[in-house]
C-alpha positions in Angstrom: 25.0 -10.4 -21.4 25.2 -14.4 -21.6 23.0 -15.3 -18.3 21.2 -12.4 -17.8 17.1 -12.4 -18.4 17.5 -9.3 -20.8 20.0 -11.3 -22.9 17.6 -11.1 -25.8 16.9 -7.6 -26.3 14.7 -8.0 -30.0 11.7 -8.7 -27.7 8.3 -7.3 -28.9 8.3 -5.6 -32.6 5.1 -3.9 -33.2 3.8 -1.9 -36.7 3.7 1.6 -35.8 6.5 1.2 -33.6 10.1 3.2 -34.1 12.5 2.7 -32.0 14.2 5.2 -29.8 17.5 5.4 -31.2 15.6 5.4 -35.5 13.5 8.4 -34.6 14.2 12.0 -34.0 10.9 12.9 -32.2 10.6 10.1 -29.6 14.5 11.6 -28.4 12.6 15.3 -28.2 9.3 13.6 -26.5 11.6 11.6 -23.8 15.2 12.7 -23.2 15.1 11.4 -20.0 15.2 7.8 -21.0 19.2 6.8 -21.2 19.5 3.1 -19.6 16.5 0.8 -21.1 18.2 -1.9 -19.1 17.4 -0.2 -15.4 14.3 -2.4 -14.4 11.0 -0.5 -13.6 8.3 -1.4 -11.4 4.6 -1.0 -12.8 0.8 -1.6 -12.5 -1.6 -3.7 -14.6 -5.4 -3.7 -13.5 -8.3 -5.9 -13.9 -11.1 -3.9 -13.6 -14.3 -5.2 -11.3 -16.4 -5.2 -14.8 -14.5 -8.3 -15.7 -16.3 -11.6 -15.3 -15.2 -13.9 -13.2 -13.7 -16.7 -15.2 -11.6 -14.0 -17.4 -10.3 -12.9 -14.3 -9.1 -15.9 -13.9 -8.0 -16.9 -16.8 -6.2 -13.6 -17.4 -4.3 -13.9 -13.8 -3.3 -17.6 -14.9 -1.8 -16.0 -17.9 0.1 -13.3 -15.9 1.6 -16.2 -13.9 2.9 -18.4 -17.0 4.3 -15.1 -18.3 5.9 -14.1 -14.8 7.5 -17.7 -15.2 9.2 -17.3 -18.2 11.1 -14.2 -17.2 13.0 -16.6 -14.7 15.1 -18.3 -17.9 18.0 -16.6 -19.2 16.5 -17.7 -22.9 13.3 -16.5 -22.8 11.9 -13.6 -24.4 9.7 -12.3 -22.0 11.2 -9.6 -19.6 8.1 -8.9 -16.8 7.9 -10.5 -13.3 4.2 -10.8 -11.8 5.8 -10.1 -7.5 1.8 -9.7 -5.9 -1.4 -9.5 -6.8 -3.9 -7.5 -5.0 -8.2 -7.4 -4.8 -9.0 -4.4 -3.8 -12.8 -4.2 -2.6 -14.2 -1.0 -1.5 -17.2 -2.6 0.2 -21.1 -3.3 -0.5 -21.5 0.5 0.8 -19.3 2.3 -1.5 -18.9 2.5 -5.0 -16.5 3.7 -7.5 -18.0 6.5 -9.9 -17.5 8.1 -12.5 -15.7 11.2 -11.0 -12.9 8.4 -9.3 -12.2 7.2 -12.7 -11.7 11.2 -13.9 -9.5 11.5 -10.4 -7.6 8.3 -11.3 -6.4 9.0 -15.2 -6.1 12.6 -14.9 -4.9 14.7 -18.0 -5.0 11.5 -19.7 -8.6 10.2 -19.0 -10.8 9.2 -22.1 -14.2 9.0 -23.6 -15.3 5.5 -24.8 -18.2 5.8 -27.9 -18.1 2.5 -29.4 -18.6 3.3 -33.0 -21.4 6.0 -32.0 -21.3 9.6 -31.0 -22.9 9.0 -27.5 -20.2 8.9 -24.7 -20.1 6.2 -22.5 -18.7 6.6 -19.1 -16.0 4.6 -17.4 -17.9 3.4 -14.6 -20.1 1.7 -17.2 -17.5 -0.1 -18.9 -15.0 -0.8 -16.2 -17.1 -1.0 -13.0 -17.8 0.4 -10.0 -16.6 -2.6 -7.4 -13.5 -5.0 -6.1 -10.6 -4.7 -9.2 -7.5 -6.6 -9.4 -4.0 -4.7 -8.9 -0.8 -6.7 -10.1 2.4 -5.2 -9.2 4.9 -6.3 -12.3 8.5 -5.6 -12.3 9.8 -5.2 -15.9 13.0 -6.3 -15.6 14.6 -5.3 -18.9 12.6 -2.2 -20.0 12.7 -1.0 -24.3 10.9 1.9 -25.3 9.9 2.6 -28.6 7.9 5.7 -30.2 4.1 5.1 -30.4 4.0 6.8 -34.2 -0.2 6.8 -33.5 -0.3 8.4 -30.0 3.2 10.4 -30.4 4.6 9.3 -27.2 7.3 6.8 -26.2 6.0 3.7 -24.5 6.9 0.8 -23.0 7.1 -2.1 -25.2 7.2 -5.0 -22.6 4.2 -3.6 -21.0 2.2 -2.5 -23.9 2.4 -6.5 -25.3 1.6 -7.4 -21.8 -1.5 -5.0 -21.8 -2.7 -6.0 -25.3 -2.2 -9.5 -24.7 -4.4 -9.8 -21.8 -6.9 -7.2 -23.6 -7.5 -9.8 -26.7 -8.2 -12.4 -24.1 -10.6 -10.5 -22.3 -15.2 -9.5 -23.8 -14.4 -5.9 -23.2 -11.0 -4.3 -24.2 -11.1 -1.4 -21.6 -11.4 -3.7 -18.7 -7.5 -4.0 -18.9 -5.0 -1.2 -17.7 -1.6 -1.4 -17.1 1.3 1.8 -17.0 3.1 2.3 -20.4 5.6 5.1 -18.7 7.8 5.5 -15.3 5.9 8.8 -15.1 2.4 6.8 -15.5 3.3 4.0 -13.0 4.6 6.9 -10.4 1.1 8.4 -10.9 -0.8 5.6 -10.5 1.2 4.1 -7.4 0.9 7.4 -5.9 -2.9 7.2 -6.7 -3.8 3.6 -5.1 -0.9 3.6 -2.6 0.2 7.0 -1.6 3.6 7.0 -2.8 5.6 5.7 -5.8 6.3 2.4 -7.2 9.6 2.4 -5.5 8.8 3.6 -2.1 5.7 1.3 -1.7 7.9 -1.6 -2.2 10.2 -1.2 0.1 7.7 0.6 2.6 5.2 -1.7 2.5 7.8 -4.9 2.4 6.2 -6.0 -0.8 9.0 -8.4 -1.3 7.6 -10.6 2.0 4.4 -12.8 0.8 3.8 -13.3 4.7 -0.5 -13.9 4.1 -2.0 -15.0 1.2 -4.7 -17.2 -0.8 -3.6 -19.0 -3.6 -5.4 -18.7 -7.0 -4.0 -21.8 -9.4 -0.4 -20.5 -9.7 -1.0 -17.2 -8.2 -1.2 -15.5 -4.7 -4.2 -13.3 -4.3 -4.0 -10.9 -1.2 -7.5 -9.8 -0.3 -7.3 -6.5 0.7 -9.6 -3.1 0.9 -9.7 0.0 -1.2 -10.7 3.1 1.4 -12.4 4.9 -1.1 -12.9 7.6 1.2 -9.0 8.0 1.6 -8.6 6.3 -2.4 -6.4 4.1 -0.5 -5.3 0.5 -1.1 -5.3 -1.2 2.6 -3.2 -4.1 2.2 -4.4 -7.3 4.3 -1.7 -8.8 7.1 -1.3 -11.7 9.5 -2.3 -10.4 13.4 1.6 -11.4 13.8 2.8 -8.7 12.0 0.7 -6.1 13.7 2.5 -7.8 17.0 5.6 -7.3 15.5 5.0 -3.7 14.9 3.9 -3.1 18.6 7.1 -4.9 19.9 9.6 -2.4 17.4 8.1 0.8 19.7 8.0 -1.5 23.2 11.5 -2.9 22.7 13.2 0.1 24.4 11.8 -0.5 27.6 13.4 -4.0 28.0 17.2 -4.5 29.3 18.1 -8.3 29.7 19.9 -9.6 32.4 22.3 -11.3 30.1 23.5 -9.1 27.5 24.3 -11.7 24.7 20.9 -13.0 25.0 19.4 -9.6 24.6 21.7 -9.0 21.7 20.7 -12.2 20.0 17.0 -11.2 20.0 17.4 -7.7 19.3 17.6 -8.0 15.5 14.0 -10.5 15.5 12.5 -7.4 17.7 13.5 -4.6 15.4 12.9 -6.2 11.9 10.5 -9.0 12.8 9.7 -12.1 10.9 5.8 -12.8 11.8 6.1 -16.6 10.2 8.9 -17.0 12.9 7.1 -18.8 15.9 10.3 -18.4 18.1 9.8 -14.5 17.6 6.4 -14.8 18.1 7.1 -16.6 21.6 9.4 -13.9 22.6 7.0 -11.1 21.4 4.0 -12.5 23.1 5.9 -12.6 26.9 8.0 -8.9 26.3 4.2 -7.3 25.1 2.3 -9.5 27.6 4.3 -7.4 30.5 3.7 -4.4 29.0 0.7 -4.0 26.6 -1.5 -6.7 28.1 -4.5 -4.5 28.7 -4.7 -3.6 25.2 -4.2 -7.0 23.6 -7.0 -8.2 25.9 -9.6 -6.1 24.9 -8.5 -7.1 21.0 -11.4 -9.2 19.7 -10.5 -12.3 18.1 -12.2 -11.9 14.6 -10.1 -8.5 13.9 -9.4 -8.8 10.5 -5.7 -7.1 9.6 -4.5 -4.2 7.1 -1.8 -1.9 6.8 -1.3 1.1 4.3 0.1 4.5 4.0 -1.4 7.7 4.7 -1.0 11.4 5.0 -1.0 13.1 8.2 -3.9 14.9 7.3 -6.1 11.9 7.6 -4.1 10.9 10.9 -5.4 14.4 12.5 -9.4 12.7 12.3 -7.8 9.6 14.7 -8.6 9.8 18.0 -6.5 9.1 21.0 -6.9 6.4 23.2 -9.9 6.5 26.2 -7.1 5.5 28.6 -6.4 7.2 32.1 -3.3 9.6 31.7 -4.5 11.0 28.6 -8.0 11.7 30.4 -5.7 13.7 32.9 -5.1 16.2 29.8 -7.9 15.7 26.9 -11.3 15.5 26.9 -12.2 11.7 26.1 -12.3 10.5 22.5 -10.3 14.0 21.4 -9.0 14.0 17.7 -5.2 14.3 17.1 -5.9 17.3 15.7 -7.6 18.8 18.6 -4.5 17.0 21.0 -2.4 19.1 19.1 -4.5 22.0 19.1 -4.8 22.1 23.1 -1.5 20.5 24.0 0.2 23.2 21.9 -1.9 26.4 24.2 -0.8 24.8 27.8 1.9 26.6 28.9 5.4 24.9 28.3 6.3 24.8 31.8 3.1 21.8 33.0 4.7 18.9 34.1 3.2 15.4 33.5 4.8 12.2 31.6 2.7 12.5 28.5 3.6 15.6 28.0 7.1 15.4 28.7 7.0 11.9 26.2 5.6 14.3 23.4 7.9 17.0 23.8 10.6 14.5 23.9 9.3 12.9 20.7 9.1 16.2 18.7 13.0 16.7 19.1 13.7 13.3 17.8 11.5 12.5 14.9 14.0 11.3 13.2 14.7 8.6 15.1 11.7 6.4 15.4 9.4 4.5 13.1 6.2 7.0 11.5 3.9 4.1 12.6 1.2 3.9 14.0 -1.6 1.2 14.5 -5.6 2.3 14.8 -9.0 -0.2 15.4 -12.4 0.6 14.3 -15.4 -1.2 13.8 -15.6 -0.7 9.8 -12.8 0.5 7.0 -15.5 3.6 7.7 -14.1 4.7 10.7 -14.0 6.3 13.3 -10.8 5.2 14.2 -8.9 5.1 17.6 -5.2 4.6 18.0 -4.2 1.3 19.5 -0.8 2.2 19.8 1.6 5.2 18.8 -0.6 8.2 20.1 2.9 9.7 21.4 4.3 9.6 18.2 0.9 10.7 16.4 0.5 14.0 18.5 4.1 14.4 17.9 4.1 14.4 14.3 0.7 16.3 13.8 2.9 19.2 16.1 6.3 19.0 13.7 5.1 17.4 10.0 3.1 19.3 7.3 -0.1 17.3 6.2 1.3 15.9 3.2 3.5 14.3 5.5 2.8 10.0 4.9 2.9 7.5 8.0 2.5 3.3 7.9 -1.1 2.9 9.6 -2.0 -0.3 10.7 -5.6 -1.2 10.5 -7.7 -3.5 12.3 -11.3 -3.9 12.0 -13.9 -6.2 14.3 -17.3 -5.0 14.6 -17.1 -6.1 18.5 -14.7 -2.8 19.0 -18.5 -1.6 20.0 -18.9 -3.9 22.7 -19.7 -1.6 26.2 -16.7 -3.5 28.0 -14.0 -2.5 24.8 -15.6 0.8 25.1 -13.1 1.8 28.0 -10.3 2.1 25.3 -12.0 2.2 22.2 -13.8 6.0 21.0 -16.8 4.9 18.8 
C-alpha cells in the first residue's frame, strides 16, 4: 500500500512472539481477529506513583513516537490524539479495592522476588495519573507464547518501551486487546473507546496546556462515580445551552436564520462570531441563570448513567416550586410527578409529557453546578429532559453531563437557584 502509514507491515519482532497466521493456538484463542489493518483506539496510563520528571520525559517520548506515524516510511504505526490528568482531589484517594475494580479478572499480585504481596496502591499510587488516548493505526497481533494470549504488538513495544524508561516497571499500563481497551474505556469513561470519541468530540482540542510537544487537558477523576470529567472552555458549555434554546428563536429573515442555524446546532466555541450570536439569543432567554454564574466556575463534561442523574436535584426556580418541594431529587420528581393524576394541567408538566414521547429527538444533555466535584449537584439547564428520561430510560441508561464547579454556588444570593 505505497503511501499509506501501514506500508511497512514487519514492524515489531519480539522472541516469544508467533505470529497469527504460524500458529494454531493463537487462531483457537482469537478467531475474531480477521482485518489487522482496521485501526483501534487504545489507553496507555502513567500512573500517579511516577515522579515527576519521568512523567515527563515518558510523555515527550509518546509525542516523538506519535510523530513518526505521520510518514508513510516510518515504522511506527500509533498516534498519541489527547492526553489527559486525571486528579481525584486532595480528599479522595485511589485504594487498593479501585485497582481490583479497574483490572478485573486480570488483576495481579506484585512480590518483587519475595513471597510477601505487595499491593497496587503501593506501587502505582493512589493520586492524579495520566491517561493517553492512542489510535493504533495499523494493528498486528501476534501469540504471546509466555501468557498464551494474542496481543497487540504495536502496543506491547509501546508499553515496554516507556516501561524500560521508567524506576518502577508497573507504573506503565496500556491495553494489549480491543476487548481490554473496551474495558478500560468503559471503566474511566463510561462507554467504549469508539463511542467516547465521538461522544465526547475527542477529535476537537478546544482547551488545553501545553507540555513540550504535548497537550495536557487537566481534568478530574470522580472517584465516587469512577469517572473521568474532562475539562472545557465556559464557551462550550454556552454552546450546549444555545443547542436546547435554539427552538424558541424564528428570524425575521429566513436566510439569515438559516445561515446561523448550523453554528447553533453543532457549535464551534473558538468561533467568536458564534459566541456573539450565542451570547444575545441566551441573553433573551437564559439571562437569570447566566447571571447568577460565578466567574471562577471551572468547566467539565463527562458521561454518566441515569442512575447517578436520579441524585441531581431540580432547579429552586418558581414553576417547579408550583409542583415539587424545593431542592427535590430527579428521582423523587419522577416519583411524585408520575402519582398526580394524568389529567393536571400546567406547562411543566405538559413540557415533560411532551418530552417522554419524543426522546428520540433531542440531545441526552444535561448541564449541573455544584460547589465541589463532591456534589450535591443542581441542574442548570435540561431538568425537562432529566425528569423525562429518569420516567422512560433504565438506569444504565448514559447522558453527556456538563459540570461546573465554583465554591461561590454557596453564596445566599445564588441560593435562589442553586440547592446546596
Amino acid at each position: 500500500m505505497p503511501g499509506s502509514p501501514c506500508s511497512r507491515t514487519d514492524f515489531f519482532v519480539f522472541d516469544g512472539y508467533l505470529p497469527l497466521e504460524t500458529n494454531a493456538n493463537a487462531k483457537l484463542e482469537h478467531p475474531g481477529i480477521e482485518c489487522p489493518m482496521v485501526p483501534e483506539l487504545h489507553l496507555l496510563i502513567l500512573w500517579s506513583a511516577m515522579p515527576d520528571g519521568e512523567v515527563s520525559r515518558n510523555l515527550q517520548a509518546i509525542a516523538a513516537l506519535s510523530d513518526i506515524a505521520n510518514y508513510p516510511e516510518g515504522d511506527y504505526h500509533v498516534r498519541v490524539h489527547r492526553v489527559f490528568r486525571a486528579d481525584p482531589g486532595v480528599e479522595r484517594r485511589i485504594d487498593e479495592s479501585w485497582y481490583k475494580r479497574f483490572y478485573g479478572d486480570t488483576y495481579y499480585g506484585l512480590y518483587f522476588g519475595t513471597s510477601n504481596k505487595v499491593d497496587m496502591v503501593h506501587v502505582k499510587g493512589d493520586g492524579a495519573f495520566h491517561v493517553a488516548v492512542v489510535e493504533d493505526l495499523c494493528p498486528k497481533y501476534a501469540y504471546d507464547l509466555k501468557r498464551g494470549m494474542v496481543l497487540n504488538t504495536n502496543m506491547f513495544a509501546l508499553k515496554n518501551l516507556l516501561r524500560e524508561e521508567s524506576s518502577q516497571w508497573y507504573q506503565v499500563h496500556s491495553t494489549q486487546t480491543r476487548q481490554e481497551s473496551d474495558a478500560d474505556y468503559m471503566f474511566l469513561f463510561g462507554e467504549t473507546g469508539r463511542q467516547i470519541f465521538r461522544s465526547l468530540r475527542l477529535e476537537k482540542q478546544w482547551t488545553a496546556t501545553q507540555n513540550e510537544d504535548l497537550r495536557i487537558d487537566d481534568s478530574v477523576y470522580i472517584l465516587p462515580w469512577s469517572r473521568v470529567f474532562l475539562a472545557i472552555d465556559a464557551m462550550e458549555m454556552l454552546g450546549v445551552m444555545m443547542q436546547s434554546e435554539w427552538y424558541r428563536f424564528k428570524l425575521d429573515v429566513p436566510e439569515i436564520h438559516a445561515e446561523l442555524t448550523p453554528g447553533m446546532l453543532d457549535p464551534n466555541p473558538t468561533s467568536s462570531h458564534e459566541n456573539i450570536h450565542r451570547a444575545a439569543f441566551l441573553g433573551s432567554s437564559r439571562l437569570p441563570l447566566l447571571a447568577h454564574l460565578p466567574t471562577d466556575s471551572l468547566w467539565y463534561k463527562g458521561k454518566l448513567e441515569m442512575k447517578r442523574v436520579r441524585e441531581f436535584r431540580v432547579l429552586k426556580e418558581n414553576s417547579w416550586r408550583q409542583h415539587l418541594p424545593p431542592c427535590s431529587t430527579v428521582g423523587e420528581a419522577v416519583t411524585i410527578l408520575s402519582s398526580q393524576d394524568a389529567a393536571v394541567e400546567g406547562s411543566l408538566l405538559d413540557h415533560v409529557r411532551q418530552l417522554q414521547h419524543r426522546v428520540d429527538h433531542f440531545n441526552h444533555t444535561i448541564i449541573v453546578v455544584g460547589t465541589s466535584v463532591d456534589g450535591p449537584f443542581t441542574i442548570w439547564d435540561g431538568n425537562h429532559r432529566a425528569i423525562a428520561l429518569a420516567l422512560t430510560q433504565p438506569d444504565s441508561h448514559m447522558l453527556l453531563v456538563y459540570m461546573g464547579i465554583s465554591p461561590r454556588f454557596a453564596s445566599p444570593h445564588r441560593g435562589s437557584f442553586y440547592c446546596p
